[in-house]
C-alpha positions in Angstrom: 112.9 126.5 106.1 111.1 123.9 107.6 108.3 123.5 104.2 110.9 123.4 102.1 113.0 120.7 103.9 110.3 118.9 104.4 108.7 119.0 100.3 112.4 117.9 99.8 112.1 114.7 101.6 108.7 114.1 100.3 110.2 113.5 97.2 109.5 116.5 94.6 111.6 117.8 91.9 111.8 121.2 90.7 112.3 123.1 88.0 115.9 124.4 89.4 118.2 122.5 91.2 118.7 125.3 94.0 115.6 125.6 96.1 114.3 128.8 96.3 111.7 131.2 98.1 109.5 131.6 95.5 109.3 127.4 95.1 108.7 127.0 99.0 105.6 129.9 98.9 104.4 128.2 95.8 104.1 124.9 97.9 102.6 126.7 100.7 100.0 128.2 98.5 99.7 124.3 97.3 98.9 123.0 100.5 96.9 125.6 101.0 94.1 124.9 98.5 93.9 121.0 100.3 91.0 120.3 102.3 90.9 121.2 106.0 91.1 117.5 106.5 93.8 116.5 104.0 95.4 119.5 105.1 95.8 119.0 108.3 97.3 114.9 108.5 99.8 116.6 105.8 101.0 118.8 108.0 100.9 116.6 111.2 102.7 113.6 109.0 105.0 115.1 106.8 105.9 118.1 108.4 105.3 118.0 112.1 106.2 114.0 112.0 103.3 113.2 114.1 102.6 109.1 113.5 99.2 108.1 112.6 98.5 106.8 115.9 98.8 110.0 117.4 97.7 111.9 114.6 94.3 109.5 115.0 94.3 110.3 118.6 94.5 114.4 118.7 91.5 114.6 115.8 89.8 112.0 117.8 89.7 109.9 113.9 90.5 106.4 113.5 94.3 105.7 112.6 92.9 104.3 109.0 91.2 107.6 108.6 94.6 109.6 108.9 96.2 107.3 107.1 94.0 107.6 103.8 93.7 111.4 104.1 97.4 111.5 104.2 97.7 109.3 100.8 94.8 111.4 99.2 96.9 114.5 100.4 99.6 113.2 98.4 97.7 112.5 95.8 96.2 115.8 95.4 99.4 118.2 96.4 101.0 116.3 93.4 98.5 116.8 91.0 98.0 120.4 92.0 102.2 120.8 92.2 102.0 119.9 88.5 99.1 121.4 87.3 100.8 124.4 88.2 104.0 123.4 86.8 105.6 123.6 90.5 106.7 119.6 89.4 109.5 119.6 86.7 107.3 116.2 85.3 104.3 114.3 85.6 103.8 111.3 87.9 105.7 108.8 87.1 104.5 105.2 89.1 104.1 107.5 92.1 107.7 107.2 92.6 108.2 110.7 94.6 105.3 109.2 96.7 107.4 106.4 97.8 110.1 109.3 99.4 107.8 110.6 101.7 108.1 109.1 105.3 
């Protein structure tokens, strides 16, 4: 599954080793509650693997403005991942942050 993969690589740890279907529609529902504008340079980044140059280019935004949305993105998927107990543990230095691309 293409979410799940790429939540993997972005860095997240779970509550269960194995990755299941319920974890990867929790994300989804996750990414889901993101503004349109967050949102969207997620999916384009981290998922699609768009760069920010082109990313910058198809929303007609400057590269700088992807590039911040993407952080803030971050920022709030992992706050919303462990609010809802989707994250086995708190932040911690943003070091899953540093796994993503």
């Amino acid at each position: 599954m293409k979410v799940w993969t790429s939540c993997m690589r972005m860095g997240y740890r779970y509550e269960e080793s194995v990755p299941s279907i319920v974890q990867a529609k929790q994300i989804v529902e996750c990414i889901r509650i993101l503004p349109i504008g967050y949102r969207t340079v997620l999916n384009l980044y981290a998922i699609e693997g768009y760069s920010h140059k082109e990313i910058a280019d198809m929303l007609d935004i400057e590269e700088s403005t992807s590039r911040s949305q993407y952080t803030r993105a971050k920022q709030m998927l992992e706050d919303i991942l462990v609010k809802k107990k989707i994250l086995s543990r708190p932040r911690e230095k943003a070091e899953w942050l540093l796994a993503i691309r």
